[in-house]
DRENTORGU-325476 format. One line per field, with one value per residue (C-alpha): x, y, z; residue number from 1. Coordinates in steps of 0.2 Angstrom, whole numbers, plus 5000, padded with zeros to 4 digits. Layout:
! residues N
east = X_...
north = Y_...
up = Z_...
pos = NUM_...
END
This chain:
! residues 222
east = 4918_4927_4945_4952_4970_4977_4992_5007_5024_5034_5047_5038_5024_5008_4997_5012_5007_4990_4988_5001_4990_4974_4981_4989_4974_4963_4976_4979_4970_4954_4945_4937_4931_4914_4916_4913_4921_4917_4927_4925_4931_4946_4951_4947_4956_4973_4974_4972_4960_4950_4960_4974_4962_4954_4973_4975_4959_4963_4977_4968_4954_4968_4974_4957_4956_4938_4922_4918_4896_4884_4885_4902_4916_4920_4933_4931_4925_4933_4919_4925_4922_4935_4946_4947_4948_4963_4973_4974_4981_4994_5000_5003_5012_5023_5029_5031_5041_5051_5058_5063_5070_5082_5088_5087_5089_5106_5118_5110_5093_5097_5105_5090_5081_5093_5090_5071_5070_5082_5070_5057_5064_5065_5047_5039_5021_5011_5007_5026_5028_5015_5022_5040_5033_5025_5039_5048_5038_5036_5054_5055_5041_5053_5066_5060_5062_5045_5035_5018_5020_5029_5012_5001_5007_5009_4987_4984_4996_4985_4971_4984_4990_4973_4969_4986_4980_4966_4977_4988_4972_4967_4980_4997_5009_5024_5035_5029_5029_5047_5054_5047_5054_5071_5069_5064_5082_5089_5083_5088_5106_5108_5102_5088_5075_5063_5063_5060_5046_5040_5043_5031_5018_5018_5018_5004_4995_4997_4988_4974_4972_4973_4963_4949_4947_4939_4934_4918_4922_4935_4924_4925_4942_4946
north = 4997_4986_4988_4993_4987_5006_5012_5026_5022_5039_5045_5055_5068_5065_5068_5056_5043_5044_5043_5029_5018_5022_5017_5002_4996_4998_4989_4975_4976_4978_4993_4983_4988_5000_5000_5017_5026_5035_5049_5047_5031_5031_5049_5039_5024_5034_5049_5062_5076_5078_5090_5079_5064_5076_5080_5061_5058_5070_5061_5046_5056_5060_5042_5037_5023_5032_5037_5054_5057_5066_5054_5054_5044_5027_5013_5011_4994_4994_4986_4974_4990_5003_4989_4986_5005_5004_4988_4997_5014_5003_4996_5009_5018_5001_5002_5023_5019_5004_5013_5032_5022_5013_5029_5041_5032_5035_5022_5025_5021_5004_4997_5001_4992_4977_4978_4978_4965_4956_4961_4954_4934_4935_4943_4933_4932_4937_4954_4958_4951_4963_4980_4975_4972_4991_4998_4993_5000_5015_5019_5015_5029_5040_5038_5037_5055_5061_5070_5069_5051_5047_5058_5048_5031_5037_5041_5022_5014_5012_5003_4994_4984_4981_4971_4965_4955_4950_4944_4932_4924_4919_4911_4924_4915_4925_4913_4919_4938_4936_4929_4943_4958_4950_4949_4969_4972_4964_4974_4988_4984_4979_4996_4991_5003_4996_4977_4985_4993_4978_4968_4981_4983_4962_4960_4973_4964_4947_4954_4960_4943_4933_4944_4943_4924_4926_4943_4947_4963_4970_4970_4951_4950_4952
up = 5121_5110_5107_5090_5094_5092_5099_5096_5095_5099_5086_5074_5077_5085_5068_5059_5071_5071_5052_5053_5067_5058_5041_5046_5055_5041_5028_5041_5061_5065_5056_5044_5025_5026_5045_5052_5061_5081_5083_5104_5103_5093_5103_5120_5115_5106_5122_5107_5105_5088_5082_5079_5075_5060_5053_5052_5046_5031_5027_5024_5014_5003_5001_4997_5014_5020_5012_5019_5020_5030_5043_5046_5039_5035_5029_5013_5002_4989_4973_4958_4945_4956_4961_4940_4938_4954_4947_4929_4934_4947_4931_4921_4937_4941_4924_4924_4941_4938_4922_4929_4945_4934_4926_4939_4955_4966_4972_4989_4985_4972_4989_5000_4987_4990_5009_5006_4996_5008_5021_5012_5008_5026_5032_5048_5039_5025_5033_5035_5015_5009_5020_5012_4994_4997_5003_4989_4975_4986_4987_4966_4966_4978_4966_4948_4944_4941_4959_4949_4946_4964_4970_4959_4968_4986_4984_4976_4987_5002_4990_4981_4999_5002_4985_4986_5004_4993_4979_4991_4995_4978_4974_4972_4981_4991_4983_4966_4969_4977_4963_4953_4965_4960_4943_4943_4956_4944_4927_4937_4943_4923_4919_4909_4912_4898_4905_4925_4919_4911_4924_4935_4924_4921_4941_4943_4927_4936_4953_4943_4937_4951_4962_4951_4951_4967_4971_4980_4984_4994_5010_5010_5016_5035
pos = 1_2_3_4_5_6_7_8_9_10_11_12_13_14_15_16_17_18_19_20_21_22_23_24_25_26_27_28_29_30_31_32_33_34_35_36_37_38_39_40_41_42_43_44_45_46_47_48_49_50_51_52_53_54_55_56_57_58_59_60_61_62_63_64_65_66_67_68_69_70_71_72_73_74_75_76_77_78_79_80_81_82_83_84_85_86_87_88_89_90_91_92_93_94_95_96_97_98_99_100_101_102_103_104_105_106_107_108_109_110_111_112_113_114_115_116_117_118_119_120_121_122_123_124_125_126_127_128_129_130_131_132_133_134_135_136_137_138_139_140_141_142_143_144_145_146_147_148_149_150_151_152_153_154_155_156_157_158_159_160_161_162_163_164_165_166_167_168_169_170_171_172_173_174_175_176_177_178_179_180_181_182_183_184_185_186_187_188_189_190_191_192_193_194_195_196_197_198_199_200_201_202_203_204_205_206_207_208_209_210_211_212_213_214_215_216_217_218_219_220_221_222
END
């Protein structure tokens, strides 16, 4: 039996870190794009039981990371038409975020943005960039003022990573998408809620374009 490289770190709940491995693996281990996926196995290799594994798995439904069919389900491979329909809803949310974040976001959360982004300048690898850059719009989201719109995010934001790892191999640079995370922290320390969510909405724009150089398809990237 091969192995998937899953394992549980112990300070949330079981379900929390079953979801967490699971999606984690799929955005950057070893469950690949359309790969499916075998209930006994993943349950042998964790130490769960399916009940648990099912929870998780329903979480990630939810997230839209697995394609759910008669057959059971699998990792989803994400096409050039949904990864359009994706990359054009991520800019109108980026910008939605990046502006309510700037009006509504405490003193608290504007320096957890700073540490992120200090986080960020400096991540180890490409895989640490892109988990910092997500956590970064993912607290903007937490923070904008508006649940539907911070709930909108939190269901793209799986998909969103895995274009992004397929964006910085066609050519977005961390250098480049750095510099433009501290040009959005510094709309918002400013208070300018119209440049941030420019600043998003350009960024998210900028992906798109890069990523679509060279995309085949999601399920050509490993």
């Amino acid at each position: 039996m091969s192995n998937l490289g899953l394992s549980l770190p112990r300070s949330i709940s079981l379900r929390e870190q079953v979801t967490d491995a699971l999606r984690n693996s799929i955005l950057f281990g070893t469950l690949k794009p359309g790969q499916k996926l075998i209930e006994r196995q993943i349950c042998e290799e964790m130490g769960i039981s399916r009940t648990v594994l099912r929870e998780a798995l329903q979480h990630l439904d939810a997230e839209g990371l697995l394609i759910n069919a008669r057959r059971g389900r699998s990792v989803i491979a994400i096409e050039m038409q949904q990864a359009r329909e994706i990359e054009e809803t991520r800019e109108a949310l980026e910008r939605l975020i990046g502006e309510g974040f700037t009006r509504n976001a405490t003193k608290a959360q504007v320096l957890e943005l700073h540490a992120i982004l200090a986080a960020l300048e400096a991540a180890a690898d490409e895989r640490d960039a892109l988990m910092k850059e997500s956590e970064f719009f993912s607290l903007l989201a937490a923070g904008c003022g508006n649940k539907v719109a911070a709930g909108f995010f939190r269901q793209l934001n799986g998909r969103v990573i895995m274009l992004g790892r397929l964006s910085s191999k066609t050519g977005g640079k961390r250098g480049e998408r750095l510099a433009e995370l501290r040009a959005i922290t510094e709309a918002i320390d400013a208070g300018d809620a119209i440049r941030a969510g420019a600043l998003c909405a350009a960024r998210a724009a900028g992906g798109r374009e890069r990523a679509g150089h060279g995309r085949q398809g999601i399920a050509a990237v490993s």
